[in-house]
N, C-alpha and C positions, 0 to 999 in steps of 0.2 A: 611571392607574398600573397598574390589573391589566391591563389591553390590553399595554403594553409586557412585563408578565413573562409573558403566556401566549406573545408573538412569542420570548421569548427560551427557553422552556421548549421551542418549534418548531425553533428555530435548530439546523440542521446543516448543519456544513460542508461542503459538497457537494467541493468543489477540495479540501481538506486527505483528505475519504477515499480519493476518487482520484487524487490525487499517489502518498496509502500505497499505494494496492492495486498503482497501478502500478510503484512502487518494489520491492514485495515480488514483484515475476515477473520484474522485470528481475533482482533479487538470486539468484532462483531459477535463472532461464537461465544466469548466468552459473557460480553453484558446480556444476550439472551441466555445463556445459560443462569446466570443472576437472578436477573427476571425473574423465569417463568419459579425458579427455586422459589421468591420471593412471593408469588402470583401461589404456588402451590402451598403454602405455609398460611394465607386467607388469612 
């Protein structure tokens, strides 16, 4: 029993933090891409 709670205490989600991280640069790329469209339209 403590074998499975130290695996689970270990457990990180490897694919759910890089889906986030990559989500949050593709989110990035695209509001400056907005932006600067918006910035260059004056």
């Amino acid at each position: 029993m403590e074998e499975s709670e130290k695996q689970s205490e270990e457990f990180i989600p490897r694919g759910a933090v890089a889906f986030f991280i990559v989500m949050i640069i593709v989110f990035t790329i695209m509001w400056f891409s907005l932006y600067f469209e918006v910035l260059g339209r004056g």
